[in-house]
C-alpha positions in Angstrom: 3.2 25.0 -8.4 5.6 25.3 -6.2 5.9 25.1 -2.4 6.3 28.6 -1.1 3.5 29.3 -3.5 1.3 26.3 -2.4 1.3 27.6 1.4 0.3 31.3 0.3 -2.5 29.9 -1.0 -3.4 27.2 1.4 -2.7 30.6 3.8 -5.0 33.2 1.6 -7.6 30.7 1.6 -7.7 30.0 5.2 -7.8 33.8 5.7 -10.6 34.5 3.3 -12.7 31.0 5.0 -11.9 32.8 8.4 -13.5 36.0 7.4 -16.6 34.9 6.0 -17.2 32.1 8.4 -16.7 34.6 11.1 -18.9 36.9 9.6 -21.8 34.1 9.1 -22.0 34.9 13.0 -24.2 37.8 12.7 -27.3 36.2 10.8 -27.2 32.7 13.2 -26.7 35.5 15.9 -30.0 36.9 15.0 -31.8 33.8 14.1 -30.7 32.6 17.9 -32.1 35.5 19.3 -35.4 35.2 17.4 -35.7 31.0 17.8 -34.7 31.3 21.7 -36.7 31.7 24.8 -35.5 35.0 26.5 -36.3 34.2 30.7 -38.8 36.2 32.4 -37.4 38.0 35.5 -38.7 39.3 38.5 -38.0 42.4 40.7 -38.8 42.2 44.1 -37.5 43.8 46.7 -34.4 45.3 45.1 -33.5 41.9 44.0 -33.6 40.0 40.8 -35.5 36.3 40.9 -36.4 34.0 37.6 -40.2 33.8 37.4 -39.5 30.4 36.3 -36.3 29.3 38.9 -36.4 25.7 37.1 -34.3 27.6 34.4 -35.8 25.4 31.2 -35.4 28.5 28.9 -31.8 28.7 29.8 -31.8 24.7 28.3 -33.8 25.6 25.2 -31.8 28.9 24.8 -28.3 26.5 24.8 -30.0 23.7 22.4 -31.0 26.6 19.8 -27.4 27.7 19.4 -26.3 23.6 19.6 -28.5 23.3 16.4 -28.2 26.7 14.8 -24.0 25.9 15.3 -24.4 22.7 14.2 -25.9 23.5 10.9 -24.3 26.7 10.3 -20.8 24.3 10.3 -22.0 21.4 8.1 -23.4 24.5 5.3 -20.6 25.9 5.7 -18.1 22.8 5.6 -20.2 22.2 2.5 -20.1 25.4 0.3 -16.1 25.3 1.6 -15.6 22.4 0.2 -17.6 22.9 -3.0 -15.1 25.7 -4.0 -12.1 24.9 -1.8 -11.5 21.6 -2.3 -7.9 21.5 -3.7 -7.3 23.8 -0.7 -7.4 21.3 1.5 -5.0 22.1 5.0 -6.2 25.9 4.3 -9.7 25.2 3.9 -10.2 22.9 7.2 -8.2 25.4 9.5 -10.3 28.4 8.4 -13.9 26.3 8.6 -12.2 25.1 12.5 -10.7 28.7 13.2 -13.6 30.5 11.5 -16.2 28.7 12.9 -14.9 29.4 16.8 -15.0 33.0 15.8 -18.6 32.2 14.3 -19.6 31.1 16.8 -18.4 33.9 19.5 -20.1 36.8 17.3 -23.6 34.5 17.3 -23.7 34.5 21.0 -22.7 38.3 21.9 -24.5 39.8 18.5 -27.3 37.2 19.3 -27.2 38.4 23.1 -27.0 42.3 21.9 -30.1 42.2 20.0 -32.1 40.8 23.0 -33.8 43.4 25.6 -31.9 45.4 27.5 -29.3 44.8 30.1 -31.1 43.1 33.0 -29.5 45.6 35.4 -30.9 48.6 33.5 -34.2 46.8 33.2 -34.6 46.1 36.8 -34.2 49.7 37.6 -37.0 50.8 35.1 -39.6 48.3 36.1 -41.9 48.7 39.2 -41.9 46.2 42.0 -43.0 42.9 40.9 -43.4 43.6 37.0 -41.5 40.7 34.6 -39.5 42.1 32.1 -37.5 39.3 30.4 -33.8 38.8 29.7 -31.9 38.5 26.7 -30.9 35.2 25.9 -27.5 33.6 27.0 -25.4 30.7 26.3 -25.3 28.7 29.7 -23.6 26.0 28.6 -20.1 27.2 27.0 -20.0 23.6 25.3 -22.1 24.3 22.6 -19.9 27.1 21.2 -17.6 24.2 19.7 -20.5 22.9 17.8 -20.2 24.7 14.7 -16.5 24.4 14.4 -17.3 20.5 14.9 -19.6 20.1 12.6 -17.5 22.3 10.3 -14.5 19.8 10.5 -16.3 16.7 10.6 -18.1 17.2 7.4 -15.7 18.7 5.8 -13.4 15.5 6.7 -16.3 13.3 5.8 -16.6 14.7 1.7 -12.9 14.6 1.7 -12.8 11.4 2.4 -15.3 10.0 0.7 -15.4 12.3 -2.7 -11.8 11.8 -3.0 -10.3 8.8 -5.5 -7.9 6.7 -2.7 -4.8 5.6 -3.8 -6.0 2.1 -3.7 -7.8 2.8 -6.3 -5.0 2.0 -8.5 -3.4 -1.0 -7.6 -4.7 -4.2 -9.4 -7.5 -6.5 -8.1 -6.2 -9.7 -6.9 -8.0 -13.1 -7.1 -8.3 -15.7 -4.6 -6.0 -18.1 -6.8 -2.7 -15.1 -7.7 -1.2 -15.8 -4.4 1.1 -19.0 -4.1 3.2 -19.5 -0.9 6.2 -19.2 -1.1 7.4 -22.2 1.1 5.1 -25.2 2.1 3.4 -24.7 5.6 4.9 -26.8 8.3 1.5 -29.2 8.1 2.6 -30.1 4.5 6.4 -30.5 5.0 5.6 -33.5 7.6 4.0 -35.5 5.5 
């Protein structure tokens, strides 16, 4: 095989990890969506106010898409690697690449199938009624997760299926090596 046609592979597979990785976005997007806690909202007095201001379902809305990204990259590092792995450079940029873009369609698809806008919510709701919020990722952080995960265990089965080079080379016993010179302790006596 030769070079020009190694990289249009490495490059084809990259693109084809990309796609579906990306598109693995819209089922973690809805299992988010299901999984998190939406927060309750409050209109009073033409304003908005969180029913609960401590903001813990913002937390638990952020650690569901920290472990739904997490394991949505190591499955996917996994089934990559089960079919991809003589594709090495093209496979790891398209789980890293792919799993960004995974990650961005989970949280607006994931967002999207939450209620309604809170703005058009607050204007439909009488005074003092909670209607709750869709669910939103607070902590930008966690979007790396998944393509984290993705390249970390996708580095870890390449490492540690794959025969090293060391392999080879012959085992050496405590007793093979001789120096070459006598050490400075033995050339004073």
């Amino acid at each position: 095989m030769g070079l020009m046609s190694r990289y249009r592979a490495d490059i084809g597979t990259a693109l084809l990890v990309i796609g579906v990785v990306t598109l693995a976005g819209l089922p973690i997007g809805a299992f988010w969506n299901a999984l998190a806690p939406h927060p309750v909202v409050l209109v009073s007095g033409g304003r908005l106010f969180l029913e609960n201001p401590e903001g813990k379902e913002f937390i638990a809305a952020d650690g569901w898409f920290a472990a739904l990204g997490a394991a949505a990259g190591a499955l996917s590092a996994g089934a990559v690697y089960a079919r991809y792995r003589d594709h090495g450079v093209g496979a790891a940029l398209g789980l890293v690449i792919g799993g960004v873009l995974g990650a961005l369609v989970a949280w607006r698809f994931g967002h999207a199938l939450g209620p309604a806008d809170v703005a058009v919510q607050a204007r439909t709701v009488a005074e003092n009624q909670p209607f709750t919020a869709p669910a939103d990722v607070r902590a930008y952080g966690v979007l790396l997760l998944w393509p984290i995960a993705a390249a970390t265990v996708f580095l870890a089965l390449t490492a540690g299926a794959e025969p090293s080079r060391h392999d080879s080379l012959p085992r050496l016993r405590s007793g093979d090596l001789e120096p070459d010179r006598p050490s400075a302790r033995s050339a004073r006596r």
